[in-house]
ROTI-436681 format. One line per field, with one value per residue (C-alpha): residue number from 0; residue in three letters; x, y, z. Coordinates in steps of 0.1 Angstrom, whole numbers, plus 5000, padded with zeros to 4 digits. Example, Ala and Ser with C-alpha at 12.3 -4.5 7.8 and 13.67 -1.06 7.14 Angstrom:
<atoms>
keti <- c(0;1);
vexdo <- c(ALA;SER);
X <- c(5123;5137);
Y <- c(4955;4989);
Z <- c(5078;5071);
</atoms>
This chain:
<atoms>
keti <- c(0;1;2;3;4;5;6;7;8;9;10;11;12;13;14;15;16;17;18;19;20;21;22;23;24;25;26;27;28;29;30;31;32;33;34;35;36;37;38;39;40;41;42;43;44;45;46;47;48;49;50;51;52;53;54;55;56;57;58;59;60;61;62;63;64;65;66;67;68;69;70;71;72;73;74;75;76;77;78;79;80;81;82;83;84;85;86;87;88;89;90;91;92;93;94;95;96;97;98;99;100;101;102;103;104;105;106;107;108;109;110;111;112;113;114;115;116;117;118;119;120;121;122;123;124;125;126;127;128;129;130;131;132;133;134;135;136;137;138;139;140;141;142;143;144;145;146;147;148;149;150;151;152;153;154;155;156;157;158;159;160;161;162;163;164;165;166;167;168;169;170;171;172;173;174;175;176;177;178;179;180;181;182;183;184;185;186;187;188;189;190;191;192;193;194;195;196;197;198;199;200;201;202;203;204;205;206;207;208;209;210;211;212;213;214;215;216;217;218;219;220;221;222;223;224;225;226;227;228;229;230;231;232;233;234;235;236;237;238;239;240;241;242;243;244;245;246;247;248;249;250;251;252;253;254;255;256;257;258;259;260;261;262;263;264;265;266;267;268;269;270);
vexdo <- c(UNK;UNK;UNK;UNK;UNK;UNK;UNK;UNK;UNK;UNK;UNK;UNK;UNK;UNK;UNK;UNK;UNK;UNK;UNK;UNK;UNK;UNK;UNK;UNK;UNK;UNK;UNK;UNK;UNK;UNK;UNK;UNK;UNK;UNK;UNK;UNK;UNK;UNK;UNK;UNK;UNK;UNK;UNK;UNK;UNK;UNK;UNK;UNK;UNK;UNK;UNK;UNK;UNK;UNK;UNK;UNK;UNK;UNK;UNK;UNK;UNK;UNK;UNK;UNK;UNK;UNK;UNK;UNK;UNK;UNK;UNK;UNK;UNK;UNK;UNK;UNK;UNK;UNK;UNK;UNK;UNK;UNK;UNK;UNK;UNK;UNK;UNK;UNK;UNK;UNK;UNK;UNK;UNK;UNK;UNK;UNK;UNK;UNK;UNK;UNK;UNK;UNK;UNK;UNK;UNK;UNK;UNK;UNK;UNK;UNK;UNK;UNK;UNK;UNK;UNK;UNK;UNK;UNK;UNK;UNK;UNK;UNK;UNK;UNK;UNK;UNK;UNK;UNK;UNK;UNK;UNK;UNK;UNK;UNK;UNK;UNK;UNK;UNK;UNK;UNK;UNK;UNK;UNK;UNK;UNK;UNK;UNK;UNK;UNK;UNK;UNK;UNK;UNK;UNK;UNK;UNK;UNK;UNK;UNK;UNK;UNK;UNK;UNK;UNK;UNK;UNK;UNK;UNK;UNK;UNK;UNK;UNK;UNK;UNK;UNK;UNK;UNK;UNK;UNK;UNK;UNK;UNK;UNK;UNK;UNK;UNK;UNK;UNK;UNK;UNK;UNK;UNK;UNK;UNK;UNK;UNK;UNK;UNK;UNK;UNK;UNK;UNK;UNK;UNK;UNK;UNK;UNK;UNK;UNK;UNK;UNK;UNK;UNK;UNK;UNK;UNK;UNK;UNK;UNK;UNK;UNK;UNK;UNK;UNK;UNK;UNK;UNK;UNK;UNK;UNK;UNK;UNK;UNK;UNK;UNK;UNK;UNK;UNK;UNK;UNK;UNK;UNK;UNK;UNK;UNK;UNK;UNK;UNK;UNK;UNK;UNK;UNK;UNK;UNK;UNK;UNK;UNK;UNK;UNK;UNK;UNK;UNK;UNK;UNK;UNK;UNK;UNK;UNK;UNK;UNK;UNK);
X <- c(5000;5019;5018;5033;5047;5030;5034;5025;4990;4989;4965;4984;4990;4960;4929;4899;4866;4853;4842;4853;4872;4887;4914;4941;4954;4944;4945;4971;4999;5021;5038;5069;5074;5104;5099;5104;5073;5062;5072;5082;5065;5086;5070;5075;5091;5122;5122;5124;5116;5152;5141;5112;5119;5146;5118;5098;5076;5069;5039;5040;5023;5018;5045;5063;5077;5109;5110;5126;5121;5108;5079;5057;5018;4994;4958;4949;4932;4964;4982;4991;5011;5005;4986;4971;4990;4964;4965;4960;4930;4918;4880;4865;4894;4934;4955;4988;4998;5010;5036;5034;5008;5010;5034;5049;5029;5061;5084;5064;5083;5065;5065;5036;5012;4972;4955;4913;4903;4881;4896;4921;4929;4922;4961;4992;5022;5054;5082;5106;5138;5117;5100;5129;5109;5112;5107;5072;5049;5055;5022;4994;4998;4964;4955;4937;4909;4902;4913;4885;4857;4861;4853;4890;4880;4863;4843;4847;4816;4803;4765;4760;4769;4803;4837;4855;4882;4908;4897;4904;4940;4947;4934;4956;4987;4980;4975;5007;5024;5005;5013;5050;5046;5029;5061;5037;5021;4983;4970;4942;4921;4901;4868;4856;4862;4898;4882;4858;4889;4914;4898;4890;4920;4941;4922;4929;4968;4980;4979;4950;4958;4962;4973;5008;5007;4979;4971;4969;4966;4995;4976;4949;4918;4908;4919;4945;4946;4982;4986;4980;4970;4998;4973;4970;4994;4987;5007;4997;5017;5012;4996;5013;5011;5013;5043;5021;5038;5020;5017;5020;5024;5060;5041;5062;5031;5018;4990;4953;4921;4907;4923;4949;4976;5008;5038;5051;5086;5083;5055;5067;5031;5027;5059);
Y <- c(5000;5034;5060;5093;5114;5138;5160;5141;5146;5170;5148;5112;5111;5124;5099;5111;5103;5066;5060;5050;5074;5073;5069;5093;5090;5095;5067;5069;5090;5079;5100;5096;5104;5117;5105;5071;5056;5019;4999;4993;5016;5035;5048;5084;5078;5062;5084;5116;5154;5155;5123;5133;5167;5157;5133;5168;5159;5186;5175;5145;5117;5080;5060;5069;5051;5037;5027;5037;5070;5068;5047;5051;5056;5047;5039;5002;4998;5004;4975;4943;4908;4910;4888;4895;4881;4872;4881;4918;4938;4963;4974;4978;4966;4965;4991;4978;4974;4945;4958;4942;4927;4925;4901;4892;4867;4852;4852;4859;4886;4914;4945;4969;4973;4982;5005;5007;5003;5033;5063;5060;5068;5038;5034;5009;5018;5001;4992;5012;4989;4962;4979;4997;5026;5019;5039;5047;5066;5106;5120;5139;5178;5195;5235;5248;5259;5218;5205;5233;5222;5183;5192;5180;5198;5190;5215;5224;5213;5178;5166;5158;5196;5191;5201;5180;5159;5168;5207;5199;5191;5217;5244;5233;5228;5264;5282;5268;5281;5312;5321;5313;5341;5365;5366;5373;5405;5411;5397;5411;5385;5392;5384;5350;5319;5328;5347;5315;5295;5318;5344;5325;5310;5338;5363;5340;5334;5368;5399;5425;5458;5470;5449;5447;5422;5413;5382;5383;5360;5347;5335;5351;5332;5335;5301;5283;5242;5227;5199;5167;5152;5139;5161;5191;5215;5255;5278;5312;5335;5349;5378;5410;5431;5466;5476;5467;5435;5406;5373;5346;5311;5293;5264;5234;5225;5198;5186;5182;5178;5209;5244;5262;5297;5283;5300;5311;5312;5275;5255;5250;5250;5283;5305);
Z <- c(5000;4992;5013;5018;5044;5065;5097;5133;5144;5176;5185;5186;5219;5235;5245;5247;5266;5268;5229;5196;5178;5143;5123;5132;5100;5067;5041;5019;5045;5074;5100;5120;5161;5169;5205;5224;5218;5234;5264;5289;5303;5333;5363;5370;5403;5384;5356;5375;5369;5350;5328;5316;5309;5287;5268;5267;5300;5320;5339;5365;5344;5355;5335;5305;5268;5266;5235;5204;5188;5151;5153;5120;5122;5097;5094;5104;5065;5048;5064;5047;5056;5092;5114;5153;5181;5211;5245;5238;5247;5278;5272;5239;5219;5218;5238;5229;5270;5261;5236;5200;5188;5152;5133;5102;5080;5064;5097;5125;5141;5154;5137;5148;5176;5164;5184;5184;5223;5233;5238;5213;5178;5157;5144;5135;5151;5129;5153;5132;5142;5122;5094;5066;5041;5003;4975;4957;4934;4938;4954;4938;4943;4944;4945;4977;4956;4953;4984;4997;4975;4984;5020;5035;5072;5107;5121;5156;5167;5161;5159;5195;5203;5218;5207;5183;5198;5166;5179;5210;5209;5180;5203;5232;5212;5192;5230;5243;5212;5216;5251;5241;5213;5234;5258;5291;5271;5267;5233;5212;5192;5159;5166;5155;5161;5175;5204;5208;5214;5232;5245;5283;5282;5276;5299;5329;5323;5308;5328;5324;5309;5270;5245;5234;5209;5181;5170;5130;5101;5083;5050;5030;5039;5070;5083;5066;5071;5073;5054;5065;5030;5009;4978;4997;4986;4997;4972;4987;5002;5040;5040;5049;5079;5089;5116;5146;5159;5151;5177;5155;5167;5160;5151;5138;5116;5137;5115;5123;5103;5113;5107;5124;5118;5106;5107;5072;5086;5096;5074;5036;5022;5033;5023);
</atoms>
């Protein structure tokens, strides 16, 4: 099955609630954690404040990975030649606690652990000290105007009326970058849906006062998606600003299926 590179998810290592969720990929792409990923699983008592900051933990958390950075993700449909190895399972379906639990058809060696319990993003994790990357067809390059029409977005709020898990992880990713960009200074939002999302947040945990920094948009449209589509390809330029400093986030474009402000300086699609 070929498949093409794309930015992490913000979202891969979050769990959410007590249901099913999706795919956390999209057919067709694979993405690649820089961070140990799998067990063991380390307590935090052993790891230390130290440790895990130097894994990028800041916050006490239960146990931790050990495991080798540079595990590949893909979606669960666009694996072949594996077979299930038993034993694994929590609630609803597989958690991957027990470590691998996909093997190789031909020699029986694991090679991935499937995740689709509840809570979790339905995904295959490839052990990458088993799997090796080899060359295939170059993607397809569409135009914004296209990926736009075909619908490729989430909206914030789903059916039931509560905010979309996908948002919710975006949103808490883009306000940690935000509060980094706002260097402890008041922010003023545009109205819209960035005051929907920030504006609580940001009243409580900057200082009151006037604003010294503006939050402004670094593309043309009003929202601009970073890609998470091997197809979706955005050729406009940022747009440009007046002298008033502008608090844009120094996102690393960690992709999402929603929408967020990308850094031109720092997301190809958008320079």
């Amino acid at each position: 099955m070929p498949v093409s590179r794309v930015a992490l998810p913000v979202r891969a290592r979050h769990h959410f609630g007590h249901e099913m969720l999706p795919a956390l990929m999209e057919s067709g792409t694979y993405a690649v954690d820089p961070e140990p990923r799998g067990g063991p699983w380390i307590p935090w008592d052993e790891v230390g404040e130290e440790g895990a900051a130097a894994l990028g933990v800041f916050a006490p958390v239960y146990s931790l990975f050990s495991g080798p950075p540079g595990a590949v993700v893909v979606a669960p449909g666009d694996v072949r030649g594996t077979g299930l190895i038993p034993g694994d399972g929590y609630c609803l379906g597989l958690d991957g606690r027990d470590g691998p639990n996909l093997a190789c058809e031909e020699c029986g060696r694991p090679v991935a652990t499937r995740l689709d319990d509840c809570s979790l993003w339905q995904a295959v994790w490839l052990n990458p000290t088993a799997v090796r990357r080899v060359p295939g067809p170059a993607p397809r390059i569409t135009d914004w105007e296209t990926v736009v029409e075909e619908g490729h977005s989430t909206p914030p709020i789903e059916q039931p009326g509560h905010w979309s898990p996908q948002w919710e992880a975006a949103a808490g990713v883009a306000l940690a970058h935000l509060l980094v960009a706002s260097a402890g200074a008041r922010v003023s939002l545009p109205g819209g849906l960035a005051t929907d999302m920030f504006g609580r947040a940001l009243d409580t945990l900057l200082p009151p006062g006037r604003p010294a920094r503006t939050l402004a948009r670094v593309c043309p449209r009003r929202v601009c998606r970073v890609r998470t589509s091997p197809s979706c390809r955005c050729t406009r330029r940022p747009a440009r600003h007046g002298s008033r400093p502008a608090a844009r986030r120094p996102y690393r474009c960690p992709p999402t299926c929603g929408w967020a402000w990308p850094s031109p300086r720092t997301c190809p699609d958008c320079r």
